[in-house]
C-alpha positions as CSV (number, residue, x, y, z in Angstrom):
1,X,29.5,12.1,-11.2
2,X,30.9,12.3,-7.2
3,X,29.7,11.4,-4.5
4,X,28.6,14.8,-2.6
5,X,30.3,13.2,0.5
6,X,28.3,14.9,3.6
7,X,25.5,17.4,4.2
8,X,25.0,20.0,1.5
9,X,25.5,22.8,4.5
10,X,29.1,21.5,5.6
11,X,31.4,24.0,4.0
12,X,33.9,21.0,3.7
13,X,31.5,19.6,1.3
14,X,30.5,22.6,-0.3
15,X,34.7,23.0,-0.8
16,X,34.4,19.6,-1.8
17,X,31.8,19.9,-4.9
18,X,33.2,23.5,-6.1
19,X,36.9,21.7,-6.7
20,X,35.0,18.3,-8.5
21,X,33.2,21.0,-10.4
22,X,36.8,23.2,-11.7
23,X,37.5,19.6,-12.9
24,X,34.7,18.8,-14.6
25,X,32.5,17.0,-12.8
26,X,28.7,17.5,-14.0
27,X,26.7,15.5,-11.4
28,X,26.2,15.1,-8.0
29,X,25.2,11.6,-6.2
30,X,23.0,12.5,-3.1
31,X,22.1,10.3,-0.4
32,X,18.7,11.0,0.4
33,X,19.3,11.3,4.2
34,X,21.4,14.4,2.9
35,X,18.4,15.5,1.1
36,X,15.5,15.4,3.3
37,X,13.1,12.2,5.1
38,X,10.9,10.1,2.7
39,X,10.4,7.4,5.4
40,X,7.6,7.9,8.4
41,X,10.0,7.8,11.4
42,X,7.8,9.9,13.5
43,X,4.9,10.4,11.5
44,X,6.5,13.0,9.4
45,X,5.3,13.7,5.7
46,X,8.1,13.2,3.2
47,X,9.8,16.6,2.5
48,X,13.2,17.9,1.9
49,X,15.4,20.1,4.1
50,X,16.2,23.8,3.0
51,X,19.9,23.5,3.0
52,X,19.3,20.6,-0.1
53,X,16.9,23.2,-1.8
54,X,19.5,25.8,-1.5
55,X,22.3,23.1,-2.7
56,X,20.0,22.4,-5.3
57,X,19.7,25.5,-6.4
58,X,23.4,26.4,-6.7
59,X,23.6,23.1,-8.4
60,X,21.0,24.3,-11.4
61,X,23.4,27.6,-11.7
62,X,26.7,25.8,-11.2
63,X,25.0,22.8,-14.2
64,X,25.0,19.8,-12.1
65,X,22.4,17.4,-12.0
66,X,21.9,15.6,-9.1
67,X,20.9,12.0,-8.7
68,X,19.4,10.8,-5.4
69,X,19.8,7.5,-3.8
70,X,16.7,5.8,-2.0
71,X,17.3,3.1,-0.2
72,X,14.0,1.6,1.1
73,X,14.8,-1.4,3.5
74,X,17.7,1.1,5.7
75,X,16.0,4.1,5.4
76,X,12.9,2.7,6.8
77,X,15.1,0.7,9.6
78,X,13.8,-2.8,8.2
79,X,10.3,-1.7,8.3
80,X,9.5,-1.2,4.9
81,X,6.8,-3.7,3.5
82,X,6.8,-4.8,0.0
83,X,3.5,-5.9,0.0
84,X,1.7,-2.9,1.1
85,X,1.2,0.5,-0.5
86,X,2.5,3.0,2.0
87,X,6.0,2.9,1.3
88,X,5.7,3.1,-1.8
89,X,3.6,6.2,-1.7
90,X,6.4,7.9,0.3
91,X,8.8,7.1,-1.7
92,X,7.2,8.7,-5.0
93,X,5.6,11.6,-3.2
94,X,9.1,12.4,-2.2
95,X,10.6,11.7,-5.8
96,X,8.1,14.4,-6.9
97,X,9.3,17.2,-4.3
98,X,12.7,16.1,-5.5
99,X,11.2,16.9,-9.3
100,X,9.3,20.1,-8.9
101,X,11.2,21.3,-6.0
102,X,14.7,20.8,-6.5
103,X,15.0,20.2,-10.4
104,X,16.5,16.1,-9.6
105,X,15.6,14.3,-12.8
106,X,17.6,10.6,-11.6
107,X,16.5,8.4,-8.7
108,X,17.7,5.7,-7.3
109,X,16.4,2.7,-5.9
110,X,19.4,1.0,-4.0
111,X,19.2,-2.3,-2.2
112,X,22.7,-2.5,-2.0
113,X,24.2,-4.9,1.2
114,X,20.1,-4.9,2.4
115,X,19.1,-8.4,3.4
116,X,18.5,-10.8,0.3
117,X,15.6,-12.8,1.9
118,X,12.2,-11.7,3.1
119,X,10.7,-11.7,6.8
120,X,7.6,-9.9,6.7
121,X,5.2,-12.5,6.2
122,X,2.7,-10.4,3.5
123,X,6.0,-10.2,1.7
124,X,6.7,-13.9,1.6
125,X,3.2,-14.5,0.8
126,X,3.3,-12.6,-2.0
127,X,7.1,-12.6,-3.5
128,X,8.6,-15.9,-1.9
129,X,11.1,-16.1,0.5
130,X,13.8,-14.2,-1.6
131,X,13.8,-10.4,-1.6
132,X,14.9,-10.0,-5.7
133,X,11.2,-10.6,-7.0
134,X,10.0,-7.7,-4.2
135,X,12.9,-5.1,-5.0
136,X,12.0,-5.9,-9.2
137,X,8.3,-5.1,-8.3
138,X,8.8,-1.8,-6.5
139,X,11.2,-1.0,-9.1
140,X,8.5,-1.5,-11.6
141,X,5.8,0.2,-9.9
142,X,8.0,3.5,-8.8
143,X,9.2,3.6,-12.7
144,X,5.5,4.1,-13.8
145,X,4.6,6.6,-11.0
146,X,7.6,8.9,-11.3
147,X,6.4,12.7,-12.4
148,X,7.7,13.7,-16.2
149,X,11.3,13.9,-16.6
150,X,12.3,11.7,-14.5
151,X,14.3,8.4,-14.3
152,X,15.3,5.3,-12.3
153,X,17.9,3.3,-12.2
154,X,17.9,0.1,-9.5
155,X,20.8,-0.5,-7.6
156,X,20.0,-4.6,-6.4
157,X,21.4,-6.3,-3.8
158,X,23.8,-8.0,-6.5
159,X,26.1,-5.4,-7.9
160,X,29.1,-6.6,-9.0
161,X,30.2,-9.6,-10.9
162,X,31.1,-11.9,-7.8
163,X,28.2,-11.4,-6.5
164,X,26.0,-12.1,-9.7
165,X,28.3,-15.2,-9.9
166,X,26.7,-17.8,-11.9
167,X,23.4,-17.0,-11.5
168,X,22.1,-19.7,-9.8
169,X,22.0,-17.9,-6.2
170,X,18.4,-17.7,-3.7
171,X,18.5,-14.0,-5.1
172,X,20.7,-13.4,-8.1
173,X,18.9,-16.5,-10.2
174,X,15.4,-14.7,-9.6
175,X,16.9,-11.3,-10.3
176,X,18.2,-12.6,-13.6
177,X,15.0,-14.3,-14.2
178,X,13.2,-11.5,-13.4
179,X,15.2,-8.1,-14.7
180,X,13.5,-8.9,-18.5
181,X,10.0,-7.5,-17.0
182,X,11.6,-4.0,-16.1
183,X,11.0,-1.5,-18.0
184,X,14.2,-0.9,-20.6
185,X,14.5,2.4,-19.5
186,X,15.8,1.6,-16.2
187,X,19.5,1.3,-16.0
188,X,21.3,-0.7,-13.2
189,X,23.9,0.5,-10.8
190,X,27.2,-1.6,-11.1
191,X,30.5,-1.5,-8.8
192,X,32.6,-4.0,-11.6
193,X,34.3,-7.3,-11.1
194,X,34.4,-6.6,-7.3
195,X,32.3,-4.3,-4.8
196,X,36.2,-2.9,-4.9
197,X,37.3,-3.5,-8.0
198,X,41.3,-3.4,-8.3
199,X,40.8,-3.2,-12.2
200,X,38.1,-3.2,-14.6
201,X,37.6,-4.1,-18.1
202,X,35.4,-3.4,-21.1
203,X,34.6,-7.0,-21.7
204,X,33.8,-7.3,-18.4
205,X,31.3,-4.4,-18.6
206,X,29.8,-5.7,-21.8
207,X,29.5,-9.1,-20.7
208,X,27.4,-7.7,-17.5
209,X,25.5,-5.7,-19.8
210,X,24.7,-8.6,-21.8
211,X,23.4,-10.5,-18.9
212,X,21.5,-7.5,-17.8
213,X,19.3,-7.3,-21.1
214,X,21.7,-4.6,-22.7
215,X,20.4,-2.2,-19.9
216,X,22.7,1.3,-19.4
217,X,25.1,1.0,-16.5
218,X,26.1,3.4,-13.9
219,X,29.5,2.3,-13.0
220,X,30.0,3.2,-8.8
221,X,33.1,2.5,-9.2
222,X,34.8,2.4,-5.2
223,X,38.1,4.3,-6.1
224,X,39.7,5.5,-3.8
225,X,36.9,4.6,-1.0
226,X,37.4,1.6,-0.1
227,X,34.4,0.3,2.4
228,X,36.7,-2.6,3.4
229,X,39.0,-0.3,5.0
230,X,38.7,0.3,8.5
231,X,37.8,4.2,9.4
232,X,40.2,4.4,12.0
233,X,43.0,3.1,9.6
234,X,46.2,5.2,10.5
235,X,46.9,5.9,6.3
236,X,45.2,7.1,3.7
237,X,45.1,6.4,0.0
238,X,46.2,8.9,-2.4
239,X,46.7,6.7,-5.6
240,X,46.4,8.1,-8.6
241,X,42.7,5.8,-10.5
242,X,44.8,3.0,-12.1
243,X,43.1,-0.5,-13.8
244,X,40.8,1.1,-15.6
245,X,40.2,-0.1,-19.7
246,X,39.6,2.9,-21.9
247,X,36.7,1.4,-23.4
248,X,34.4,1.3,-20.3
249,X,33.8,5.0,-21.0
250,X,31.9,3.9,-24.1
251,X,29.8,1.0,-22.2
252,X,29.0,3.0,-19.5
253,X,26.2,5.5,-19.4
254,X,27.6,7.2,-16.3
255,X,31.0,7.0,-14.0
256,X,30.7,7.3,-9.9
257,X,33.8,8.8,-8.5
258,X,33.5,7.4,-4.6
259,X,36.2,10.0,-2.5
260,X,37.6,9.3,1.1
261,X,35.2,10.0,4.5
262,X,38.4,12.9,4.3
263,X,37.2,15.0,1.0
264,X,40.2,17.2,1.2
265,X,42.6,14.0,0.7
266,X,40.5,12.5,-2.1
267,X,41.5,15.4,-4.5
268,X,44.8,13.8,-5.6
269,X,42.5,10.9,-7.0
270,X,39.8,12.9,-7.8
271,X,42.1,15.1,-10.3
272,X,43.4,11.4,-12.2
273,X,39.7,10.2,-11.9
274,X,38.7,13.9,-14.3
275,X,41.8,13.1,-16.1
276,X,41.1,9.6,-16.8
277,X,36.9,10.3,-18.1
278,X,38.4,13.7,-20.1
279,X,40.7,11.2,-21.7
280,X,40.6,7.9,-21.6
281,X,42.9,6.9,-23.8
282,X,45.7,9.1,-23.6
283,X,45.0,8.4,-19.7
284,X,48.5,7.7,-17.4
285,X,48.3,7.1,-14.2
286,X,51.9,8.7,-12.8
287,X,51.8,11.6,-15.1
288,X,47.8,12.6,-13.8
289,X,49.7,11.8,-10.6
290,X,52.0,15.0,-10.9
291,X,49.8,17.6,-12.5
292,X,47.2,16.6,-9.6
293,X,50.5,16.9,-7.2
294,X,51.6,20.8,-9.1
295,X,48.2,22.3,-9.0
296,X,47.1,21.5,-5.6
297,X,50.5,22.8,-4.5
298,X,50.3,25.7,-6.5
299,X,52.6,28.2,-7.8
300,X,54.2,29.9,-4.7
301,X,55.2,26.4,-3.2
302,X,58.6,26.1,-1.3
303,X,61.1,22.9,-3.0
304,X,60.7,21.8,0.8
305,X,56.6,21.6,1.2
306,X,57.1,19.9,-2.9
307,X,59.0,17.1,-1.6
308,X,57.5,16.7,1.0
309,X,54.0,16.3,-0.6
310,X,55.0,14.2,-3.5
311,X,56.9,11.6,-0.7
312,X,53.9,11.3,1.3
313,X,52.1,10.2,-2.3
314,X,54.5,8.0,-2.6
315,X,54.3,6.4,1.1
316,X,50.4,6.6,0.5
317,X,49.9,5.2,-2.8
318,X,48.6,2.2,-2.8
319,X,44.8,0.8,-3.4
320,X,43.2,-0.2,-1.5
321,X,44.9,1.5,1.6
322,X,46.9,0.2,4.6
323,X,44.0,-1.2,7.0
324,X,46.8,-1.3,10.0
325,X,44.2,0.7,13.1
326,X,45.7,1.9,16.3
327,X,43.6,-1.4,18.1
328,X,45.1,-4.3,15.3
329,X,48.9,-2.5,15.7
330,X,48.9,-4.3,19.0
331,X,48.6,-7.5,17.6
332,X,51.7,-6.6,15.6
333,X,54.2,-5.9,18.8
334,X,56.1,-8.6,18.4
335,X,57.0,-8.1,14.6
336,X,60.5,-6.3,14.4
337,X,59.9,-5.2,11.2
338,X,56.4,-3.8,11.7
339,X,57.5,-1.8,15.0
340,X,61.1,-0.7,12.7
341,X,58.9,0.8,10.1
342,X,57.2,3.0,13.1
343,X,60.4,3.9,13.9
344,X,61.0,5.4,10.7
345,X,57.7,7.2,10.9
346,X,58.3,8.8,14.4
347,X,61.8,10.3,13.1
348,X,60.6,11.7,10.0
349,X,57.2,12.7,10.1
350,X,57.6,15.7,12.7
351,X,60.2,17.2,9.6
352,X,57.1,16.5,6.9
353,X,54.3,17.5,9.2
354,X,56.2,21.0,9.1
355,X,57.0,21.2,5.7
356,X,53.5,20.4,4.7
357,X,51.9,22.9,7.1
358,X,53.0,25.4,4.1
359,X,50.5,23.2,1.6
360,X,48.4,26.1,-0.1
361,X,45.2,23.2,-1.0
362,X,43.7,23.5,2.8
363,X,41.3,20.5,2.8
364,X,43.6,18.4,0.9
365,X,46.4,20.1,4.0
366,X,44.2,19.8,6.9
367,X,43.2,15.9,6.1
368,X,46.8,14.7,5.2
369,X,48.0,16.5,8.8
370,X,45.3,15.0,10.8
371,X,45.8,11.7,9.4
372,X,49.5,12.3,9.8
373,X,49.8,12.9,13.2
374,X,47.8,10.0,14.1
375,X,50.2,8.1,13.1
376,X,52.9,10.1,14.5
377,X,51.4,9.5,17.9
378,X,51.1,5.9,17.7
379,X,54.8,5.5,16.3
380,X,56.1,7.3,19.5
381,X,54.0,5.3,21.8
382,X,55.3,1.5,20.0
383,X,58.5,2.0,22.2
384,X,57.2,2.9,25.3
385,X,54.4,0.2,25.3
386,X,56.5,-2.3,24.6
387,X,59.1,-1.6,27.5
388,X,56.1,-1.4,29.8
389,X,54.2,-4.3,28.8
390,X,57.4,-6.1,29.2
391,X,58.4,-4.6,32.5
392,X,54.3,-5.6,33.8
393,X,55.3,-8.9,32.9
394,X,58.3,-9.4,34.7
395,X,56.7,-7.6,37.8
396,X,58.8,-4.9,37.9
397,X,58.4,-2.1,40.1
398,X,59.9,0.0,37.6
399,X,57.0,-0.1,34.9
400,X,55.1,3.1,36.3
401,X,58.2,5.0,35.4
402,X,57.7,3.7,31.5
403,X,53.5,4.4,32.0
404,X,53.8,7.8,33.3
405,X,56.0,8.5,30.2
406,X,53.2,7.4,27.9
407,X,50.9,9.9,29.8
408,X,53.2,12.4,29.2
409,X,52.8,11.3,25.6
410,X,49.1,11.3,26.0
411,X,48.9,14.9,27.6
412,X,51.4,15.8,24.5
413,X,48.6,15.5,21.8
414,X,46.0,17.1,23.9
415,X,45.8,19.5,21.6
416,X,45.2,17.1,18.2
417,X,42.1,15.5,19.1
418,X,42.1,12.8,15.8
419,X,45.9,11.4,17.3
420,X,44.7,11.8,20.7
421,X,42.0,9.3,20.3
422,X,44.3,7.1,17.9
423,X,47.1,7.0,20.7
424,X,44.3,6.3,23.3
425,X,42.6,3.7,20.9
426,X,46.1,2.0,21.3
427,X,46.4,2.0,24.7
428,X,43.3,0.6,25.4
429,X,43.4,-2.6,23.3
430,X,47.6,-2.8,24.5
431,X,45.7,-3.2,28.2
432,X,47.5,-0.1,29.3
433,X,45.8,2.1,31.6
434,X,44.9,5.6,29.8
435,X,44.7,7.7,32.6
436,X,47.1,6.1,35.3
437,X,48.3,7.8,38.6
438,X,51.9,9.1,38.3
439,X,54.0,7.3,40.7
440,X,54.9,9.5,44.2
């Protein structure tokens, strides 16, 4: 399964499922925002939007099933009440357009980074003050109201290991205590070790499963998303999947493969994600890595765009991804090393941006250029803001000289509005005016 990434009417996304499709993938996980409105943010019956029917519909011819997240406490904005029947009611009159409307047989109720205590006071009257005993009993009651065919899995406010822990939390000791009276038939949504999960094992899985009741696992497994990572971080992460045991593919009932907010650049782990579940154990990572690398370059690629794509892998790599933003490079301007390895970007990237302009894959092109050049435009700037924070220091009259240069820089990337804002991002937090008057 992927994660559909956007709305089902952005032709990046659309782009976006038709390539996880070529690989394999045979499910889609859907958001329910992207699907429709279940919640009664004014007064509005549940119902689904026409572009998700159509997307549905292409789904059914294409043979991917869809599986649609609810997420009760954020889509209602922290108004949903455990205690009292209306949400509820949305939420499986909604399910059931899902079912007879758009053919989605898998629901999800996610709780996932929701508050773990209660604050509605029916709901502490009723549950207690933690929130596990409430999420259990909606789970319950949902699971017996769902139309034919259909099936729930609970993703709890504990999903990993380290949150689990020992059990003895305000919310993972009820949930444990408390899972046993859910119907076996539910399965539970699980991110691994971590919520980011450099590795993952098959005794790990099996030991989870084992404290779960034996209950199927989805494994959302964040690779190469990283929700730790900053958006505005100036790399990206192209790492081939890596960490992963063989064996969970035969403890897991399904896989969640979790791309990039920039679809186009999550194909290069996307392709060793389809290698990896096709294979698992003749699985390796470096040689996925190149056959991802040949076919999104394609056949009638030059030896120039070739090496230029498989060096910006190599730069790009690593998991989870540089965090460095344009803001936190300024708390950096005084490490030679950090401002040297700019250096290196601002003489060589203009040669690679070109070279890759010739990539035939254009989502994975467009994304790797954008993020490029937002780098490129903060690597020129290092210099410059460093001479004229210096010379603002030292009072010199000379400094608007050095800031008229930068808005010459500015002006430069009018054009690119994703290093424009990057280069102005830097500016700001530097202290350095973004618009200053030239000097006379």
């Amino acid at each position: 399964m992927v994660k559909l990434g956007g709305a089902p009417s952005d032709p990046a996304v659309t782009s976006h499922i038709e390539f996880a499709r070529s690989l394999g993938f045979n499910a889609v996980w859907v958001d329910s925002d992207q699907a429709g409105s279940w919640s009664a943010a004014g007064g509005r019956r549940p119902s689904l939007t026409r572009e998700f029917r159509r997307f549905a519909s292409r789904s059914g011819e294409r043979e991917l099933s869809l599986w649609v997240s609810i997420n009760p406490v954020a889509g209602s904005q922290g108004l949903f009440v455990f205690s009292e029947p209306e949400g509820e009611e949305r939420i499986v009159r909604f399910a059931t357009l899902l079912r007879e409307r758009a053919g989605v047989r898998q629901i999800v109720l996610s709780f996932d980074d929701q508050p773990t205590r209660l604050t509605n006071l029916g709901d502490i009257d009723r549950y207690g003050a933690s929130a596990a005993p409430a999420h259990l009993d909606l789970a319950r009651r949902i699971a017996s109201r769902l139309p034919p065919g259909m099936r729930l899995w609970l993703c709890a406010a504990t999903y990993c290991d380290a949150h689990l822990g020992a059990g003895e939390g305000p919310y993972s000791k009820p949930f444990l205590e408390g899972i046993a009276s859910l119907p076996h038939t539910i399965g539970i949504v699980w991110t691994g070790p971590e919520v980011v999960s450099p590795s993952i094992t098959r005794s790990q899985i099996d030991a989870v499963r084992s404290r779960l009741g034996g209950r199927p696992l989805l494994l959302y497994d964040n690779f190469p998303m990283n929700d730790g990572a900053p958006p505005k971080a100036i790399a990206l992460s192209l790492a081939p999947l890596s960490g992963r045991d063989p064996g969970i593919a035969r403890s897991v009932a399904a896989y969640l493969a979790c791309p990039l907010p920039q679809l186009g650049a999550s194909r290069i782990t996307l392709a060793t994600i389809a290698d990896f579940l096709h294979d698992p154990a003749g699985y390796d990572p470096r040689a996925s890595r190149d056959r991802a690398l040949s076919r999104l370059l394609g056949p009638g690629a030059s030896e120039e765009t070739r090496v230029a794509l498989d060096t910006q892998q190599i730069e790009w790599g690593a998991f989870p991804r540089d965090p460095t933003t344009p803001a936190a490079a300024v708390g950096r301007l005084h490490d030679p090393a950090f401002v040297d390895s700019f250096t290196w970007t601002a003489a060589r990237y203009p040669g690679r941006i070109a070279s890759l302009a010739g990539l035939s894959d254009a989502p994975l092109r467009e994304d790797l250029l954008r993020a490029m050049r937002r780098r490129l435009a903060l690597a020129q700037a290092l210099p410059l803001a460093i001479e004229y924070l210096a010379r603002r220091a030292a009072g010199r009259a000379d400094a608007a000289e050095v800031l008229a240069r930068l808005q010459d820089q500015r002006a430069s990337w009018s054009s690119h509005p994703e290093a424009l804002d990057a280069l102005e991002s830097f500016l700001s937090a530097s202290g350095i005016p973004v618009a200053p008057a030239r000097p006379s």
